[in-house]
C-alpha positions in Angstrom: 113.0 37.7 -148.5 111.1 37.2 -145.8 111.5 34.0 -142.9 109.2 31.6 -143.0 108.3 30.7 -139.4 105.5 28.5 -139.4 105.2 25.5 -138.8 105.6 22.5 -141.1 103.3 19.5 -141.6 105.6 16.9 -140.8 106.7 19.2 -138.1 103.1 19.4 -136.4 102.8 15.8 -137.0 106.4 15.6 -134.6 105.3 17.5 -131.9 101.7 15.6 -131.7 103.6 12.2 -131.5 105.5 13.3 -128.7 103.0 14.7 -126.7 100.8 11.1 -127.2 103.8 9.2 -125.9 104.3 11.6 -123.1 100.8 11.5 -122.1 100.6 7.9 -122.4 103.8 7.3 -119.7 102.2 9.9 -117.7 98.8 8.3 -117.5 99.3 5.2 -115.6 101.5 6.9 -113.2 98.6 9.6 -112.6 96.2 6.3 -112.1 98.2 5.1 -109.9 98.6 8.8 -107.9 95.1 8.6 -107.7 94.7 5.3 -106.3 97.3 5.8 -103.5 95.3 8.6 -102.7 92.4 6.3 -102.5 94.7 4.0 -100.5 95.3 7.0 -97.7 92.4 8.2 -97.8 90.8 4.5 -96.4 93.6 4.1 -93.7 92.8 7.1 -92.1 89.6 6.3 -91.7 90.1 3.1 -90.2 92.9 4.8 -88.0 90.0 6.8 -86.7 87.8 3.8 -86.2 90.2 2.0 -84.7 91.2 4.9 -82.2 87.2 5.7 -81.5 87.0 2.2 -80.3 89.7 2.3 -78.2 88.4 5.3 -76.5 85.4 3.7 -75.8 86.7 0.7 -74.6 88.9 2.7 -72.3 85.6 4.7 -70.9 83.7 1.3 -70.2 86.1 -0.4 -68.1 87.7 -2.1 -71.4 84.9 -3.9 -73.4 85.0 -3.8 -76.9 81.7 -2.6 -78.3 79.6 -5.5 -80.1 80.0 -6.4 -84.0 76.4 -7.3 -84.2 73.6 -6.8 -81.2 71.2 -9.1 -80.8 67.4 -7.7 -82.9 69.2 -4.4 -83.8 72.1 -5.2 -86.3 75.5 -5.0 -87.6 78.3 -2.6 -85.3 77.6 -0.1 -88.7 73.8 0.5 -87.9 72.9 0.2 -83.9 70.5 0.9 -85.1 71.5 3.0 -87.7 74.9 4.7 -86.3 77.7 3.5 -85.4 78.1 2.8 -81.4 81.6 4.7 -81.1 80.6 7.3 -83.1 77.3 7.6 -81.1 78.6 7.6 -78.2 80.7 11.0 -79.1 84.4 9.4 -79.7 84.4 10.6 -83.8 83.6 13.7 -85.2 80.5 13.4 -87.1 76.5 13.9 -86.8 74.6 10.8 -87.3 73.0 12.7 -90.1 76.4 13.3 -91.9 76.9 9.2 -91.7 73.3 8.7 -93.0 73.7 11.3 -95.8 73.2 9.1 -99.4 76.3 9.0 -101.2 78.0 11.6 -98.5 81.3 10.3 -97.8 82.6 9.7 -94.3 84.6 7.9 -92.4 82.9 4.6 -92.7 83.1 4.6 -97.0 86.4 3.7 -98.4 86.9 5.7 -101.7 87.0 3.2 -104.4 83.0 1.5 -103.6 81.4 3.4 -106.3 77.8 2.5 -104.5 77.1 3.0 -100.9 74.3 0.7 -99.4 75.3 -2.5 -102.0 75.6 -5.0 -99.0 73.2 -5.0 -95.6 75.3 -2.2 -94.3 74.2 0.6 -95.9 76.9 3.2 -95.1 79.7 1.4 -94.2 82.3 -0.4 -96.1 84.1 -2.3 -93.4 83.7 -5.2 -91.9 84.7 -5.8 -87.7 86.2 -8.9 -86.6 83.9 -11.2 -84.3 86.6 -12.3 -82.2 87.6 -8.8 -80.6 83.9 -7.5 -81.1 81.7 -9.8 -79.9 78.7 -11.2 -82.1 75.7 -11.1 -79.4 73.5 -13.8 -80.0 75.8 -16.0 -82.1 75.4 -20.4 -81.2 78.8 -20.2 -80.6 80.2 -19.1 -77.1 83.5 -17.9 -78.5 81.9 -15.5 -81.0 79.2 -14.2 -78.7 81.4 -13.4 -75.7 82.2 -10.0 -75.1 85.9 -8.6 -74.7 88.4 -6.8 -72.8 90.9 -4.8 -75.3 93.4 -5.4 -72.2 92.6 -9.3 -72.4 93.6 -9.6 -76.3 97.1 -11.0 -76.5 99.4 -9.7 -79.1 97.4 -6.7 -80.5 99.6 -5.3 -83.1 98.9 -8.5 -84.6 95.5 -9.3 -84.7 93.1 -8.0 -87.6 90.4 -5.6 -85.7 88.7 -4.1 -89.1 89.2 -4.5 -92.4 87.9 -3.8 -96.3 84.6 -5.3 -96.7 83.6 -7.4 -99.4 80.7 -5.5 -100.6 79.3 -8.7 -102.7 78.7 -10.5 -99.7 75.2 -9.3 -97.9 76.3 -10.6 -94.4 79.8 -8.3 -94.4 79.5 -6.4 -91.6 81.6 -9.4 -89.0 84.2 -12.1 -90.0 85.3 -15.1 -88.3 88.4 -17.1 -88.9 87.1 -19.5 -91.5 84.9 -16.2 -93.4 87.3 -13.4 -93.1 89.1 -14.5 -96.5 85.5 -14.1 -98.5 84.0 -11.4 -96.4 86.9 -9.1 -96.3 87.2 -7.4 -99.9 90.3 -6.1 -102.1 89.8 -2.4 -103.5 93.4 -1.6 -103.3 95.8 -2.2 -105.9 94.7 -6.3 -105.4 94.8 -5.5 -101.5 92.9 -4.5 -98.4 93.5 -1.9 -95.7 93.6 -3.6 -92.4 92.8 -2.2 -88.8 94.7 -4.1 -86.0 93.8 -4.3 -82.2 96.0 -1.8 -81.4 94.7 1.2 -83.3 97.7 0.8 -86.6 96.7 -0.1 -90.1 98.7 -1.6 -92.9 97.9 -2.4 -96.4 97.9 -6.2 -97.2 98.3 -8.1 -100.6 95.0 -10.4 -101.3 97.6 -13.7 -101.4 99.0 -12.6 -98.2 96.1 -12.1 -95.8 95.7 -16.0 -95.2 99.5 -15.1 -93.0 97.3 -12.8 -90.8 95.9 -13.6 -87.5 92.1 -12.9 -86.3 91.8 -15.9 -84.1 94.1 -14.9 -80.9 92.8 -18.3 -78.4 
């Protein structure tokens, strides 16, 4: 006689079952793969950021660059480029940063949409206190800085996620930062600190932060 070796119905039906339940434990854990990768992918490009500011701070006897100049804009367009990056401290043309929906190290992964807010190619938002807001009523926000004169640097927030809902993202303060600063990671935000590190911050943890070093 000869062996049947074929497969069975109820057999087929087995082997389908387990496959759906493997795939659906594997899933999330892929999502989340992918979202860490997201995650990474943002913090590096606010460690480069963070370290093309420095350099330029380091070149002009320790000022901090400007979060917003006076009739030109927001530190992501002056005018439409980045003044670290201009100034030759990051790798990258100002026609690769103007590129439409050309990733760089301004976008962080998850924004879908470049250009939702008034910056149109950059997804982070700077900190007013550390890079002064030129122009601004009030004296503490307009002032410019000396990275040497900010106290405590590994603590205070430089750059973070932007809130790209909110059209005047580009510079916090310490009453805005909480609405202007937006959570695309896992319910968190990447943050850049004075001193060129970045960690990743829960959204009901950012109020413990610092920005305002006086």
């Amino acid at each position: 006689m000869k062996k049947n070796n074929k497969f069975t119905l109820i057999e087929l039906l087995v082997v389908i079952g387990i496959i759906a339940i493997l795939a659906s434990m594997l899933l999330p854990a892929l999502s989340k793969a992918r979202e860490k990768a997201k995650q990474a992918t943002c913090s590096n490009n606010l460690k480069q950021i963070g370290t093309s500011i420095i350099l330029y701070a380091d070149d002009f006897e320790g000022n901090m660059p400007a979060s917003y100049l006076k009739g030109k804009g927001a530190w992501a367009y002056e005018p439409t480029f980045p003044m670290p990056t201009r100034m030759g401290y990051a790798d990258m043309t100002e026609a690769e940063f103007r590129a439409p929906n050309a990733p760089t190290l301004y976008n962080c992964p998850p924004i879908p949409n470049f250009g939702v807010s008034d910056i149109p190619w950059c997804d982070y938002s700077a900190n007013v206190f550390c890079m002064a807001y030129e122009g601004h009523g009030t004296a503490d926000y307009s002032a410019y800085k000396k990275l040497h004169r900010i106290p405590t640097p590994s603590e205070i927030i430089l750059m973070g996620d932007k809130n790209i809902s909110q059209t005047t993202a580009h510079a916090f303060t310490e009453t805005s930062y909480p609405t202007l600063l937006g959570y695309h990671h896992s319910n968190g935000l990447n943050l850049l600190f004075v001193e060129g590190h970045v960690n990743w911050q829960r959204h009901d943890a950012l109020a413990k932060v610092n920005v305002d070093y006086r």
